[in-house]
PyMOL commands that place a pseudoatom at each C-alpha (Angstrom):
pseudoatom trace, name=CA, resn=UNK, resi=1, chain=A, elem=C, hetatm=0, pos=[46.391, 141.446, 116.804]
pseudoatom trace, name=CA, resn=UNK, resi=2, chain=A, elem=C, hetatm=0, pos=[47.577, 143.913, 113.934]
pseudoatom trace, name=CA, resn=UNK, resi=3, chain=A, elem=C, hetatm=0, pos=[48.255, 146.644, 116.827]
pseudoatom trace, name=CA, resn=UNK, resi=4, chain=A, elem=C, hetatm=0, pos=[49.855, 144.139, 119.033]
pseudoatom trace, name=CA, resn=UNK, resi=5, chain=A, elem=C, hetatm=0, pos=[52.225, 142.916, 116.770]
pseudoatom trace, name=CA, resn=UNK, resi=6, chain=A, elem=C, hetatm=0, pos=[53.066, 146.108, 115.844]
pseudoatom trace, name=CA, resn=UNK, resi=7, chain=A, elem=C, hetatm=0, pos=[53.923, 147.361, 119.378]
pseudoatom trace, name=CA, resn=UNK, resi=8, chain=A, elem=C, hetatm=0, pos=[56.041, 144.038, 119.648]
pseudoatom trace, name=CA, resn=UNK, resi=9, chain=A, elem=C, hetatm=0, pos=[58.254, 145.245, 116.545]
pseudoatom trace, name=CA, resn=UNK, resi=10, chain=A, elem=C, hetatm=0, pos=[58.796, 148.363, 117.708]
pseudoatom trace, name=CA, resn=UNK, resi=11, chain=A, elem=C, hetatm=0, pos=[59.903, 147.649, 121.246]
pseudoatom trace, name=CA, resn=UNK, resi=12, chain=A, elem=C, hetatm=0, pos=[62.215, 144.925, 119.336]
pseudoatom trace, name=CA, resn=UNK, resi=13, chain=A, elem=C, hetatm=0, pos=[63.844, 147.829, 117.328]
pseudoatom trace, name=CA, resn=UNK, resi=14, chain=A, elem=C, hetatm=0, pos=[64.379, 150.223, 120.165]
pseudoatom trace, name=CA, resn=UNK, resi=15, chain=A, elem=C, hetatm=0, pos=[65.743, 146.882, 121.636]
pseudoatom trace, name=CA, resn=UNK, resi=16, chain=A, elem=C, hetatm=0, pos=[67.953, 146.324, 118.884]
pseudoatom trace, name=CA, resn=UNK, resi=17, chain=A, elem=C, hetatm=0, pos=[68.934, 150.006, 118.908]
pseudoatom trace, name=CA, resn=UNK, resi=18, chain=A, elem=C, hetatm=0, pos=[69.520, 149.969, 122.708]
pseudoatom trace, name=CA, resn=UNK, resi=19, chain=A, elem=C, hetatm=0, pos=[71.854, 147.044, 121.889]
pseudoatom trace, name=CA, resn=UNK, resi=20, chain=A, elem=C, hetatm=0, pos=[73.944, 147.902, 119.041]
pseudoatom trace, name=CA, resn=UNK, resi=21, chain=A, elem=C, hetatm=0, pos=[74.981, 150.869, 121.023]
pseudoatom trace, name=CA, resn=UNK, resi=22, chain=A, elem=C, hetatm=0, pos=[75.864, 149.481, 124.206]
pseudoatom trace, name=CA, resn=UNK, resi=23, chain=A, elem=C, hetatm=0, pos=[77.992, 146.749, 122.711]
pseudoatom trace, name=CA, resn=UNK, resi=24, chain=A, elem=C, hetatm=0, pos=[81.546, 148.438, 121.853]
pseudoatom trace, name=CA, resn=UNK, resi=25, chain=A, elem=C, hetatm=0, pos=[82.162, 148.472, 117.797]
pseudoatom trace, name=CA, resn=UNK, resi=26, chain=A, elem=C, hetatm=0, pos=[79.038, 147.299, 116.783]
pseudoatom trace, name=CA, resn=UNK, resi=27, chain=A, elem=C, hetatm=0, pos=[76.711, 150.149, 116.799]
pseudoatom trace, name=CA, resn=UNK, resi=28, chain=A, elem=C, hetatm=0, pos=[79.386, 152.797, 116.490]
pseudoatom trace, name=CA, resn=UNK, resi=29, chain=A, elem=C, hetatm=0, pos=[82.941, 151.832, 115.141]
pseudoatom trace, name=CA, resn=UNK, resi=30, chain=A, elem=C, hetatm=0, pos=[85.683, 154.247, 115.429]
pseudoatom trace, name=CA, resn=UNK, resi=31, chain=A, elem=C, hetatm=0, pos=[87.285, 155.222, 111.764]
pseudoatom trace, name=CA, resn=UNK, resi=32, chain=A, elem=C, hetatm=0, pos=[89.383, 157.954, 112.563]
pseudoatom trace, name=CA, resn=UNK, resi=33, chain=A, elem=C, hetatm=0, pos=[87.832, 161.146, 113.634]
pseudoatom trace, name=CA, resn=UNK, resi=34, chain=A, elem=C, hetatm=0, pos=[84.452, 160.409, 113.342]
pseudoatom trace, name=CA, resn=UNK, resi=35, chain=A, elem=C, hetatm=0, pos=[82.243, 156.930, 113.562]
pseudoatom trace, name=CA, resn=UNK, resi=36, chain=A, elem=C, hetatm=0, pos=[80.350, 154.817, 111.297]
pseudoatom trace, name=CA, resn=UNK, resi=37, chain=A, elem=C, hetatm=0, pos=[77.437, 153.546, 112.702]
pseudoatom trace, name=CA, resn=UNK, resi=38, chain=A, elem=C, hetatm=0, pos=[74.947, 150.617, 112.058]
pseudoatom trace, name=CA, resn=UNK, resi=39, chain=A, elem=C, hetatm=0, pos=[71.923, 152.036, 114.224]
pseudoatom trace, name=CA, resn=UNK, resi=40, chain=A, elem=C, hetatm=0, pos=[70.247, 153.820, 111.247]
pseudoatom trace, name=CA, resn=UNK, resi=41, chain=A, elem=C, hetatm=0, pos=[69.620, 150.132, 110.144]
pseudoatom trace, name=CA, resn=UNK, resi=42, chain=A, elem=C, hetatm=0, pos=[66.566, 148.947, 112.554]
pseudoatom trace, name=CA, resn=UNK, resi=43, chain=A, elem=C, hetatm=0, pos=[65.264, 152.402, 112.005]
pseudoatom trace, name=CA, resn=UNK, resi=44, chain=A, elem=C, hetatm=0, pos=[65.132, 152.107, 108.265]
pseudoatom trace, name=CA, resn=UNK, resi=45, chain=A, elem=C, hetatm=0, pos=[63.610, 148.594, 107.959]
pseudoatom trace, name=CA, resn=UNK, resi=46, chain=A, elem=C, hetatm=0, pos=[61.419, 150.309, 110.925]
pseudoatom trace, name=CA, resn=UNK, resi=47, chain=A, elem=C, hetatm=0, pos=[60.069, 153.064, 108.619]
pseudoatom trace, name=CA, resn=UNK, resi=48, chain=A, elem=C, hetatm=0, pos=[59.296, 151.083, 105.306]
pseudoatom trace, name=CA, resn=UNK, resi=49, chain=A, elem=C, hetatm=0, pos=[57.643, 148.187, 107.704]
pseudoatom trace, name=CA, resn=UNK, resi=50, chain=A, elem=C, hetatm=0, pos=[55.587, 150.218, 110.543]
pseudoatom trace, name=CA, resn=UNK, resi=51, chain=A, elem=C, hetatm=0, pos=[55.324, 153.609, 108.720]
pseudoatom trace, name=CA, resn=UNK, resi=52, chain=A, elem=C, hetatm=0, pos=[56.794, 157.100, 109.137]
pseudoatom trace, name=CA, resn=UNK, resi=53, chain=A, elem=C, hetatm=0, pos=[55.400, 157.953, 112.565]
pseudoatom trace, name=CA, resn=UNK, resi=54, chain=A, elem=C, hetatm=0, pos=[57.438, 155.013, 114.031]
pseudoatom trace, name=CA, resn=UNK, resi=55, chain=A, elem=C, hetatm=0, pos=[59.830, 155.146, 111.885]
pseudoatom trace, name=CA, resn=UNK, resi=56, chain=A, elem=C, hetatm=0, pos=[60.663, 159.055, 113.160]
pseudoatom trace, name=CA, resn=UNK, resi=57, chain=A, elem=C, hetatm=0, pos=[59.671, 157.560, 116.664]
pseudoatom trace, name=CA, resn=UNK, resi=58, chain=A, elem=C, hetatm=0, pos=[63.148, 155.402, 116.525]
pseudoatom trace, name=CA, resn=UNK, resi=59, chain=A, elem=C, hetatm=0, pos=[65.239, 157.598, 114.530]
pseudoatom trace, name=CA, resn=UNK, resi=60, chain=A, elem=C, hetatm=0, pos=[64.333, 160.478, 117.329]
pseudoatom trace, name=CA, resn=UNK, resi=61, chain=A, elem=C, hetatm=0, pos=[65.810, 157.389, 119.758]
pseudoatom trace, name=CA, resn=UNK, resi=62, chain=A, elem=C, hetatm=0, pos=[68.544, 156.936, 117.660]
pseudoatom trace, name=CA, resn=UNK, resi=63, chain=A, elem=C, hetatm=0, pos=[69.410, 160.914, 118.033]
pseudoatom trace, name=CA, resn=UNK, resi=64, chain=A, elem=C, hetatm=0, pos=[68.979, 160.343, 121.578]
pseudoatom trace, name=CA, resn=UNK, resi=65, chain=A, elem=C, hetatm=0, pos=[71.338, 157.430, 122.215]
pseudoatom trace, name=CA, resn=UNK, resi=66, chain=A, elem=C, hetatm=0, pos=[73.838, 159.581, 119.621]
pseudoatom trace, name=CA, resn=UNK, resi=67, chain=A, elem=C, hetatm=0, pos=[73.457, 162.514, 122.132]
pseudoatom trace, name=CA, resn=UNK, resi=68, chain=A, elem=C, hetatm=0, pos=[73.775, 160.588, 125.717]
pseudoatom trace, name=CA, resn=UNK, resi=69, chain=A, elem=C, hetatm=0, pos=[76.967, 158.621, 124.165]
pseudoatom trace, name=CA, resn=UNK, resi=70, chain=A, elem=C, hetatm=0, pos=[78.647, 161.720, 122.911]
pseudoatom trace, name=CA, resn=UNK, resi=71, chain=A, elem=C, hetatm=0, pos=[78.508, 163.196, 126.242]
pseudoatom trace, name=CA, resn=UNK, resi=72, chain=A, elem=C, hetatm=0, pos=[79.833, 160.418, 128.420]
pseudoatom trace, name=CA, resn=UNK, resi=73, chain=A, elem=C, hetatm=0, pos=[82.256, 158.888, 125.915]
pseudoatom trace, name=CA, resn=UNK, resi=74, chain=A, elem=C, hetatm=0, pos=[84.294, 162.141, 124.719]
pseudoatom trace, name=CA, resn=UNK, resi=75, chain=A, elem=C, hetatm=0, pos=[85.609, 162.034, 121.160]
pseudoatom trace, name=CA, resn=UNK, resi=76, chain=A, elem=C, hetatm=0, pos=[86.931, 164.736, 119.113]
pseudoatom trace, name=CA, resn=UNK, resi=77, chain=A, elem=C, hetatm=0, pos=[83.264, 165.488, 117.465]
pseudoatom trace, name=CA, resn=UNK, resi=78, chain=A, elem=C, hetatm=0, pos=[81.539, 164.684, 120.558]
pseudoatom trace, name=CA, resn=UNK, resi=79, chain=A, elem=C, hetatm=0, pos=[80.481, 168.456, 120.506]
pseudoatom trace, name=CA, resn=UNK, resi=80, chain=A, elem=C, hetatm=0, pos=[78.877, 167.998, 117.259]
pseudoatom trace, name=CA, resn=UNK, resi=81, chain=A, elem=C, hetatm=0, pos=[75.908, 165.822, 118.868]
pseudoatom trace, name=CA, resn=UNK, resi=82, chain=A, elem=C, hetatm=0, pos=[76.448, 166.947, 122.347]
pseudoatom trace, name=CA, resn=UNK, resi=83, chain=A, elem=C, hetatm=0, pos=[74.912, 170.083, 123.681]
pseudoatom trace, name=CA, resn=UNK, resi=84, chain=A, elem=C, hetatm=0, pos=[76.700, 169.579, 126.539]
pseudoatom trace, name=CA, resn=UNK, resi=85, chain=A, elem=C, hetatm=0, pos=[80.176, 168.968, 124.807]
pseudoatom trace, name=CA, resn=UNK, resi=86, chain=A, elem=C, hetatm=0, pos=[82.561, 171.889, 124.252]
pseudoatom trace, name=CA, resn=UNK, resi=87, chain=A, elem=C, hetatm=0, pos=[85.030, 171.336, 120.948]
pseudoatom trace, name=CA, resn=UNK, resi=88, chain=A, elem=C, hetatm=0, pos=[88.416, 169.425, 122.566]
pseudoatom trace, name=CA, resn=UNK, resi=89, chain=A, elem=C, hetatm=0, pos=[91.311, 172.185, 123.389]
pseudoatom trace, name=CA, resn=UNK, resi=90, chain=A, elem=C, hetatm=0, pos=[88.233, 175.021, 124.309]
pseudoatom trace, name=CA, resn=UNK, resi=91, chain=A, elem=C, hetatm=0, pos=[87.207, 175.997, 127.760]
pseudoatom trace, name=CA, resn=UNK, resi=92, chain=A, elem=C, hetatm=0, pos=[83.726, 176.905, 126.525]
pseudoatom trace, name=CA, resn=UNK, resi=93, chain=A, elem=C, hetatm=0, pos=[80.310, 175.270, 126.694]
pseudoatom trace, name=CA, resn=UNK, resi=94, chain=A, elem=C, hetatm=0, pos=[78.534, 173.308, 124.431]
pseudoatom trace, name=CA, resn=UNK, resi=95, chain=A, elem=C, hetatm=0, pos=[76.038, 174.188, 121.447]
pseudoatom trace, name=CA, resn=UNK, resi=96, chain=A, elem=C, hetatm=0, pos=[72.351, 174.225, 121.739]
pseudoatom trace, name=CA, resn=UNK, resi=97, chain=A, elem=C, hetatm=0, pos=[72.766, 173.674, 117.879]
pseudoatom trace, name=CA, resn=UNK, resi=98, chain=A, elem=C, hetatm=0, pos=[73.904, 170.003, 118.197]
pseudoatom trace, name=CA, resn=UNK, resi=99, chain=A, elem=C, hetatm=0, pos=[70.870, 168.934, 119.207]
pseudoatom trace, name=CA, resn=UNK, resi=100, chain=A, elem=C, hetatm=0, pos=[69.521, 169.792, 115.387]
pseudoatom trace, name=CA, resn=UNK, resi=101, chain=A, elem=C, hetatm=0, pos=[72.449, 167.640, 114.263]
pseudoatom trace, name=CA, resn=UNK, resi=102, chain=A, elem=C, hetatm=0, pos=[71.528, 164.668, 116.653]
pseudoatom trace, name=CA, resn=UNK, resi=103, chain=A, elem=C, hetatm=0, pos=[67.994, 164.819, 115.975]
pseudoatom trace, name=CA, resn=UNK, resi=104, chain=A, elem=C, hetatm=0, pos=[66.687, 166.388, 112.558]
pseudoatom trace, name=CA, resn=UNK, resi=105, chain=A, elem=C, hetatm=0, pos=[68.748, 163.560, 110.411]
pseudoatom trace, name=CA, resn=UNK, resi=106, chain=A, elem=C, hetatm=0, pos=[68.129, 160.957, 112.724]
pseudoatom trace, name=CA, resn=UNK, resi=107, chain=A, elem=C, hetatm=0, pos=[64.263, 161.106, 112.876]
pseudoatom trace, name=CA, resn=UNK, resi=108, chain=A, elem=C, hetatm=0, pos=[64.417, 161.561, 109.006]
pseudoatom trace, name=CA, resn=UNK, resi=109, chain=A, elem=C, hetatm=0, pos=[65.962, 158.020, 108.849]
pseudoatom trace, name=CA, resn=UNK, resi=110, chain=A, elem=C, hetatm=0, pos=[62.728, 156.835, 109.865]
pseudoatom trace, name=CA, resn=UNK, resi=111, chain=A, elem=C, hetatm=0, pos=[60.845, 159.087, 107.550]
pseudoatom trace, name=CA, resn=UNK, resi=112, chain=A, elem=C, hetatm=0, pos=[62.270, 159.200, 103.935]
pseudoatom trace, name=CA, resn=UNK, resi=113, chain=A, elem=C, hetatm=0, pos=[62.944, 155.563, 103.408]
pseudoatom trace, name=CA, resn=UNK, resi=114, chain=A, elem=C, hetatm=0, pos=[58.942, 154.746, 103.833]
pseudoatom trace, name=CA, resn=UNK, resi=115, chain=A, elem=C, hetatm=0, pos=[58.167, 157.046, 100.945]
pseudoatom trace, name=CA, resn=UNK, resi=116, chain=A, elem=C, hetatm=0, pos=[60.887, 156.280, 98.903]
pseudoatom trace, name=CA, resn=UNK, resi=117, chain=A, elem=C, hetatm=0, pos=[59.806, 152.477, 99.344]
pseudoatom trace, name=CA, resn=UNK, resi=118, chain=A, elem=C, hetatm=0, pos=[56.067, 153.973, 98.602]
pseudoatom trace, name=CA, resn=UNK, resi=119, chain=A, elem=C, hetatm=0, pos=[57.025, 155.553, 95.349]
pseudoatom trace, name=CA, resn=UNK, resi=120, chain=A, elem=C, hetatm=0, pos=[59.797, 152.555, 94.331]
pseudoatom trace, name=CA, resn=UNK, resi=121, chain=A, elem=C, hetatm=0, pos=[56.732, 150.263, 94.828]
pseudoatom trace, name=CA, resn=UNK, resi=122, chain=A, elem=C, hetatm=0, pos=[54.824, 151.750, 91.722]
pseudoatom trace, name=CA, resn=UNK, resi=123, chain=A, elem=C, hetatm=0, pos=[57.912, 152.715, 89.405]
pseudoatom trace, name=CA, resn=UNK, resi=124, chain=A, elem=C, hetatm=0, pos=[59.448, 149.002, 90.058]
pseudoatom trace, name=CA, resn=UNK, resi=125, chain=A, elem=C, hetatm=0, pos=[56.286, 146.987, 90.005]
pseudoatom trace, name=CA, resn=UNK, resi=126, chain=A, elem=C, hetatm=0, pos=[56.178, 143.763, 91.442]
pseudoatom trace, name=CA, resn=UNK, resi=127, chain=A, elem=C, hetatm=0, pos=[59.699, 143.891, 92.489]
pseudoatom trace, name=CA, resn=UNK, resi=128, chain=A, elem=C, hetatm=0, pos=[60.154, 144.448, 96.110]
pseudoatom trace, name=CA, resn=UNK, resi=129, chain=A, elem=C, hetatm=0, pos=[63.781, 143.423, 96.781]
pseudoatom trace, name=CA, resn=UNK, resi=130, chain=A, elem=C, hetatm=0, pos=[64.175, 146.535, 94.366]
pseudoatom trace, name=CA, resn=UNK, resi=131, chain=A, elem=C, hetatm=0, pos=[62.228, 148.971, 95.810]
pseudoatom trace, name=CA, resn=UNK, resi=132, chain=A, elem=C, hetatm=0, pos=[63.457, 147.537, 99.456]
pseudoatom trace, name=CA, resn=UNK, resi=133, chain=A, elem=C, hetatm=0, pos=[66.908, 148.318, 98.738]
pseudoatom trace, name=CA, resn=UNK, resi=134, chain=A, elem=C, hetatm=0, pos=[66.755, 151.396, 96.823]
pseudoatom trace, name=CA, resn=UNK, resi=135, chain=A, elem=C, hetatm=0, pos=[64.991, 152.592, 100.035]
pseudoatom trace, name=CA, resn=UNK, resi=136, chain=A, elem=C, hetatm=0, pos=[67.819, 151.245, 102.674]
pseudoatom trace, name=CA, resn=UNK, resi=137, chain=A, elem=C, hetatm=0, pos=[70.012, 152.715, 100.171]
pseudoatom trace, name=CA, resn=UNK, resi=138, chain=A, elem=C, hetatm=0, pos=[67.844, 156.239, 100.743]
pseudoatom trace, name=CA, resn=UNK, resi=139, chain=A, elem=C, hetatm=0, pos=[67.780, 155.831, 104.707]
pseudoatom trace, name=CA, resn=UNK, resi=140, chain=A, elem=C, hetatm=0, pos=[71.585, 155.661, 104.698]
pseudoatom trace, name=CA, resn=UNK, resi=141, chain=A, elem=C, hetatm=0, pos=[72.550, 158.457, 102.588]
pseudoatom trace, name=CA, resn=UNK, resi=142, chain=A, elem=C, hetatm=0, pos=[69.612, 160.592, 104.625]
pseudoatom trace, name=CA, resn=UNK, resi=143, chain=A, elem=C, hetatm=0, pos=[72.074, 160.072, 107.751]
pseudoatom trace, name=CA, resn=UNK, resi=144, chain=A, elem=C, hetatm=0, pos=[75.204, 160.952, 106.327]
pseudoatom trace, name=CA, resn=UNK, resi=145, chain=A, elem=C, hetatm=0, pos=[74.491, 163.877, 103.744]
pseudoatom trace, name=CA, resn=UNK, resi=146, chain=A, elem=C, hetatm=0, pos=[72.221, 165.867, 106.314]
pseudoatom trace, name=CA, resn=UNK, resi=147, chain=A, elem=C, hetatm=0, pos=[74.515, 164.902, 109.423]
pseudoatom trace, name=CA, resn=UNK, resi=148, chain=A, elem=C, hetatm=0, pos=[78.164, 165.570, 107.751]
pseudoatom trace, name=CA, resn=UNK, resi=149, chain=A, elem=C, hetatm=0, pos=[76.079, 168.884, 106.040]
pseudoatom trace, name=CA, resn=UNK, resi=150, chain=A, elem=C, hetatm=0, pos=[74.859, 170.146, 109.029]
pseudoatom trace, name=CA, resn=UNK, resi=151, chain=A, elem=C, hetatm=0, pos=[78.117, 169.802, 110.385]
pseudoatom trace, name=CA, resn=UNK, resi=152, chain=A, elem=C, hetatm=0, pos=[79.473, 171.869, 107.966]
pseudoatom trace, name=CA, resn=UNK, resi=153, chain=A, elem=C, hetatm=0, pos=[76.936, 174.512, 108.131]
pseudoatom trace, name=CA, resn=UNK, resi=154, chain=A, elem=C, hetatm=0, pos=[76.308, 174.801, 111.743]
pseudoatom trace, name=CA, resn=UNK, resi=155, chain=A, elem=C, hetatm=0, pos=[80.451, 174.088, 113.640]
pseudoatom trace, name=CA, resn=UNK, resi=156, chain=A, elem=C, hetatm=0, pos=[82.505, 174.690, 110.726]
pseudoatom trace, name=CA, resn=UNK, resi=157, chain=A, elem=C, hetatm=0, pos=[85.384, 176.696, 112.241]
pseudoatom trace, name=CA, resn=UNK, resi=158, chain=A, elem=C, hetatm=0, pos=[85.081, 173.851, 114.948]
pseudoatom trace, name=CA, resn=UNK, resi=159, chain=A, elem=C, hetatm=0, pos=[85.081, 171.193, 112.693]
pseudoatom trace, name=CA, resn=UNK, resi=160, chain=A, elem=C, hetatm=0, pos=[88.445, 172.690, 110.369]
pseudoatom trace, name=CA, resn=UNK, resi=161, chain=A, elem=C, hetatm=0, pos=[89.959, 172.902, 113.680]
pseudoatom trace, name=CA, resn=UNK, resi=162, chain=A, elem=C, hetatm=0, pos=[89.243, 169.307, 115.055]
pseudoatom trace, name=CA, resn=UNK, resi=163, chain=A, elem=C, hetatm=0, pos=[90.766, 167.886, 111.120]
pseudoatom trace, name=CA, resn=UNK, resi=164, chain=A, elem=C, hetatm=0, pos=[93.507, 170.532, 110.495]
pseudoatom trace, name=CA, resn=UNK, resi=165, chain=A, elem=C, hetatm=0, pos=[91.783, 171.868, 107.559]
pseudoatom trace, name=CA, resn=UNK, resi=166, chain=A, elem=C, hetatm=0, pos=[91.212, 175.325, 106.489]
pseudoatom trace, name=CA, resn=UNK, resi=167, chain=A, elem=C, hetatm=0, pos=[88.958, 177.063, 103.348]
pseudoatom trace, name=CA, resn=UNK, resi=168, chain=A, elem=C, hetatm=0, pos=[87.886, 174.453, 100.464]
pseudoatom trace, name=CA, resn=UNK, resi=169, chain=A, elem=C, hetatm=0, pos=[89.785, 171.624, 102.295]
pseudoatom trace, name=CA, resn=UNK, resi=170, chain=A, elem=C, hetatm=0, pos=[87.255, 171.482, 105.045]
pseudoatom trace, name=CA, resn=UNK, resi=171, chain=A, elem=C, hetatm=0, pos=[84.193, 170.811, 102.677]
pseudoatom trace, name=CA, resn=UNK, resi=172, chain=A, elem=C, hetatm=0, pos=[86.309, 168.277, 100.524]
pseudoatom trace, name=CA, resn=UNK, resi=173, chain=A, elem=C, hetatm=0, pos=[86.733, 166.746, 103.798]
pseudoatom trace, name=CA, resn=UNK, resi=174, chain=A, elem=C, hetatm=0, pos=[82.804, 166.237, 104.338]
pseudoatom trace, name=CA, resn=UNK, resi=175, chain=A, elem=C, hetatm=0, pos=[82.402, 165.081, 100.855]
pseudoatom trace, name=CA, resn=UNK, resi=176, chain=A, elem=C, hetatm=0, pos=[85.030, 162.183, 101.328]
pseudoatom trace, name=CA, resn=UNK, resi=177, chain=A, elem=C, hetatm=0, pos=[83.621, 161.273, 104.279]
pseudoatom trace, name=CA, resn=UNK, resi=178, chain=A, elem=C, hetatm=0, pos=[79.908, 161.229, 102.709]
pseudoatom trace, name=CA, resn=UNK, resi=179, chain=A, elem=C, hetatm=0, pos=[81.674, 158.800, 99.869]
pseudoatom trace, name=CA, resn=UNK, resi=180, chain=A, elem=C, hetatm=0, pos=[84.167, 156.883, 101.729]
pseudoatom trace, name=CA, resn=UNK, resi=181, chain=A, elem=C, hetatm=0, pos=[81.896, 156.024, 104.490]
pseudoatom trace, name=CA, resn=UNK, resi=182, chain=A, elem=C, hetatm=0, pos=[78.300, 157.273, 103.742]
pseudoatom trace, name=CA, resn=UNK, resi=183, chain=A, elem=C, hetatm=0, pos=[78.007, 155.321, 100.480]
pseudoatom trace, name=CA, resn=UNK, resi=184, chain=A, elem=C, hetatm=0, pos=[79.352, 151.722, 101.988]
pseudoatom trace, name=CA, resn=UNK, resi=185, chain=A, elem=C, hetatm=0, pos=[77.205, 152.162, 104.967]
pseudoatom trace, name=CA, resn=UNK, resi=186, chain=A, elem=C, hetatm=0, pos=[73.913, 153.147, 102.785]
pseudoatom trace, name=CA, resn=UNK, resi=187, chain=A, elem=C, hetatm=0, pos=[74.752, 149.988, 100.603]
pseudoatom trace, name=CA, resn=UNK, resi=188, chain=A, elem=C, hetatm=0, pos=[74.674, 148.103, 103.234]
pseudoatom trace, name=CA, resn=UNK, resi=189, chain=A, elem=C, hetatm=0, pos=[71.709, 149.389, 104.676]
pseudoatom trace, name=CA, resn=UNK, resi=190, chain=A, elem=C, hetatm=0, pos=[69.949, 148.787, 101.608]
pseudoatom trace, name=CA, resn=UNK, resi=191, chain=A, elem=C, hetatm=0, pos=[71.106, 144.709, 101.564]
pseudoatom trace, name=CA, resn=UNK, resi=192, chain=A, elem=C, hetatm=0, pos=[69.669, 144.592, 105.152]
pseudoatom trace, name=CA, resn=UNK, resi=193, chain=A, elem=C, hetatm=0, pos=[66.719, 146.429, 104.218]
pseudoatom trace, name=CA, resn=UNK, resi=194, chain=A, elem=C, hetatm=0, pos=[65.984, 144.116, 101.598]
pseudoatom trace, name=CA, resn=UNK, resi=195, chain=A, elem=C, hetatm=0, pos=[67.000, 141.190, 103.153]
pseudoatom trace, name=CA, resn=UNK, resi=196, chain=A, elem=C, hetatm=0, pos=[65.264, 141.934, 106.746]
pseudoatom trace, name=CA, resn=UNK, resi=197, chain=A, elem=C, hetatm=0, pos=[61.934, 143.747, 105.641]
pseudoatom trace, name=CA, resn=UNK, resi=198, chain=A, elem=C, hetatm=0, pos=[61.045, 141.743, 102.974]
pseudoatom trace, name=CA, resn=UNK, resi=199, chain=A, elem=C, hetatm=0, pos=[60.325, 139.027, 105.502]
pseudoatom trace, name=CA, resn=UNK, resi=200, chain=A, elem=C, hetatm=0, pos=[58.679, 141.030, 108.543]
pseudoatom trace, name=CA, resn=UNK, resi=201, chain=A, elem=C, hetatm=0, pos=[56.426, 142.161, 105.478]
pseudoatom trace, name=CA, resn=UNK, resi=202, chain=A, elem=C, hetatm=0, pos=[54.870, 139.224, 104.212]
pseudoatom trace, name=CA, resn=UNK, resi=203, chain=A, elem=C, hetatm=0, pos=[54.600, 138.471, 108.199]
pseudoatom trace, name=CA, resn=UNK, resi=204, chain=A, elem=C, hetatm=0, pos=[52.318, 141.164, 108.546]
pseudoatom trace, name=CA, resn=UNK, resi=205, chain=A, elem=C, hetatm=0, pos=[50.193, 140.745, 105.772]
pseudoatom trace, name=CA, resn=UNK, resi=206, chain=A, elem=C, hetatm=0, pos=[49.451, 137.454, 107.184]
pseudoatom trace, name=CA, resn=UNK, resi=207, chain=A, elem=C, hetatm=0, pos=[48.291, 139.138, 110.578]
pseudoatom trace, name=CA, resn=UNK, resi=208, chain=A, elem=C, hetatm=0, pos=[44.866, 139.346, 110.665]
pseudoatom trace, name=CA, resn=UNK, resi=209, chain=A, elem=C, hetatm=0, pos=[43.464, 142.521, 111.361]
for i in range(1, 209): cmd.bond("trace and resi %d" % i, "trace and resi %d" % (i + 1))
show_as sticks, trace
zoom trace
């Protein structure tokens, strides 16, 4: 039954994932140049309820559903999670290198919020809407640091050239992005982490194994 039920919540995350991406400014909502996204949400509560290896499992699917959207709907950091994207005003092909971008922070969603949760559990004991949050909170900074980072370190010239921006400027321009948008979506991560997992939780422990 334990096995079961566990299959059921993960086909209802890839569900939910599946969903928030097709409908138009729910999963990914324009904010200038680049998007803020919910889909690292499902993934988190994914990793602190089911574990790491499904947790990675639907963050790999979020990467995935980043990548195939990039490349039909063009934006002007499509090539960033594209391979098959070239940077807007270039004749060139895309970067085998944006696949690290769409994948490596994407599968750590599902990864570091389960430990984080793990370790929260024994610092804050007995006090799981803490140690919930605090790991939502975790899951959404993962996405943004490594993905606006990345960025940074792997299509730089690209990037200054996409926002105008040359030396210094450019990395200013990732941090503000990491605290204008990373930190609001992380927050609210953590609130649906805490709100979401809490539940599915105690439903579990009632599951008989």
């Amino acid at each position: 039954m334990k096995n079961t039920f566990t299959m059921v919540l993960t086909a209802f995350f890839l569900a939910i994932l599946i969903l928030l991406a097709s409908v138009p400014f729910l999963g990914f909502i324009p904010l200038g140049i680049i998007n803020a996204t919910t889909l690292h949400i499902p993934v988190i509560i994914a990793s602190v309820v089911l574990g790491p290896k499904i947790g990675g499992f639907l963050g790999g699917c979020f990467g995935i559903i980043s990548m195939i959207r990039s490349t039909v709907i063009i934006t002007p950091l499509s090539f960033v999670f594209s391979p098959f994207v070239s940077p807007l005003g270039t004749t060139g092909a895309g970067s085998w290198k944006a696949l690290l971008i769409a994948l490596i922070p994407r599968i750590l969603i599902g990864v570091v919020p389960y430990f984080v949760y793990k370790w929260c559990t024994k610092f804050f004991k007995n006090k799981r809407s803490v140690s919930l949050f605090i790991a939502g909170i975790a899951g959404g900074l993962t996405n943004t640091i490594l993905v606006m980072n990345m960025i940074y370190f792997l299509f730089q010239k690209e990037y200054a050239a996409q926002i105008g921006e040359v030396g210094n400027a450019v990395y200013a321009a990732i941090i503000t992005v990491i605290f204008t948008q990373g930190v609001p979506e992380a927050i609210v991560a953590g609130i649906a982490t805490a709100a979401v997992a809490s539940v599915l939780l105690r439903m579990m422990k009632k599951e008989p194994i």
